[in-house]
C-alpha positions, -999 to 999 in steps of 0.1 A, spaced: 38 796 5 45 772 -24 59 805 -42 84 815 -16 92 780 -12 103 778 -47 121 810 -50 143 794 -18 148 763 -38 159 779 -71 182 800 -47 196 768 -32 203 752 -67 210 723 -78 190 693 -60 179 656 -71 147 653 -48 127 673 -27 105 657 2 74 681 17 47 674 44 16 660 25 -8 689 39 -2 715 71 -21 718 97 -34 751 96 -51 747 63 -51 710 54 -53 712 18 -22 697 5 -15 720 -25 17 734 -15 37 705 -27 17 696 -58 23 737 -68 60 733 -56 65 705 -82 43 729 -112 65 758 -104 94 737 -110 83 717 -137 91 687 -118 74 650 -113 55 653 -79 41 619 -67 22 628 -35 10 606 1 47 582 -2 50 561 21 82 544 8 108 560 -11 137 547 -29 161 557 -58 171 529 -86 192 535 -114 185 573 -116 149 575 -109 125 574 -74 106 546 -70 74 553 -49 52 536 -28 22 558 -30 -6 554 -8 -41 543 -16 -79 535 -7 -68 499 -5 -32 491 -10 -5 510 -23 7 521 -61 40 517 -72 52 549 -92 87 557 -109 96 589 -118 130 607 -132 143 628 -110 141 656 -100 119 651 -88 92 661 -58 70 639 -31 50 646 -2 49 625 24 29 619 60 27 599 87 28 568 63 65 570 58 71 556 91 86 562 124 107 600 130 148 593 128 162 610 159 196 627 160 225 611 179 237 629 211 269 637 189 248 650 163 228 673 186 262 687 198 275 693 167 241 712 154 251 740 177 282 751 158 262 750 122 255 777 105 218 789 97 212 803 66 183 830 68 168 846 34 143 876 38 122 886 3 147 910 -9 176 882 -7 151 856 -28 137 887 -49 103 876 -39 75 900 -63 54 910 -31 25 911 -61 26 872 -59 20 873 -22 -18 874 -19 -23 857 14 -49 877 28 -71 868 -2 -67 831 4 -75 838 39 -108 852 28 -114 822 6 -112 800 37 -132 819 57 -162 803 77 -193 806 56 -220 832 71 -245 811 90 -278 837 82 -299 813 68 -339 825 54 -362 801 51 -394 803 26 -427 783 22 -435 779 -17 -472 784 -20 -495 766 -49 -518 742 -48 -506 715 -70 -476 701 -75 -471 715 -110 -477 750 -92 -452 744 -65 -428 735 -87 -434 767 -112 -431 787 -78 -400 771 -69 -382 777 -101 -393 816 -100 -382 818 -64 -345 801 -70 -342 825 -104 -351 855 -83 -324 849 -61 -302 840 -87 -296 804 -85 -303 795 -114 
């Protein structure tokens, strides 16, 4: 995602900031921003939830445990942001009038010249995949505790743990 996301930006051109969704639903994991910014060799400053630009640079509030963090960064630059940034802006009626006479720009790989060799998204679907839930359990026999634990150690480097 991050990758095809990146290709559409470079495609776009020129820019000064980029805002992004902290995580998605679907996965949760809140990389595709982060690798966005790496891509790009940008600043990312991720979880705003204030944003402003002074002289040049973004200034950031960035949420924490127990407060916030105040971050600058030169631009461009990239942040994510969630539900922290506040309430959703809704278009005016005019606004929602005049959306239906825009024009929509769609990109399909061969526009972007996406590598299909970077697209791997089955194997990350794998990787997320719910672990197997066969479980074994085993009794480690000895009779003292010295001999327990000598049994244990066999047992886990049988089964290649350690």
């Amino acid at each position: 995602t991050a990758y095809v996301l990146t290709t559409a930006i470079k495609e776009i051109g020129e820019y000064d900031l980029i805002q992004v969704g902290r995580q998605a639903a679907d996965w949760n994991s809140g990389q595709v921003g982060p690798l966005i910014a790496e891509f790009l060799q940008i600043p990312c400053i991720s979880v705003a939830q204030r944003v402003r630009v002074e002289d040049g640079k973004v200034v950031v509030e960035k949420v924490k445990r127990s407060g916030y963090e105040i971050l600058r960064a030169s631009m461009p630059a990239l942040i994510t942001v969630g539900s922290e940034i506040g309430d959703l802006r809704y278009a005016s009626v005019k606004r929602l009038k005049d959306a239906r006479y825009k024009t929509v720009t769609v990109w399909n790989g061969t526009d972007l010249e996406i590598d299909p060799c970077k697209l791997e998204v089955r194997k990350i679907y794998r990787l997320f995949s719910p672990p197997s839930r066969e479980r074994q359990c085993f009794f480690i026999g000895g009779q003292f505790s010295q001999e327990k634990g000598e049994n244990l150690a066999l047992r886990l480097r049988q089964d290649k743990v350690i």
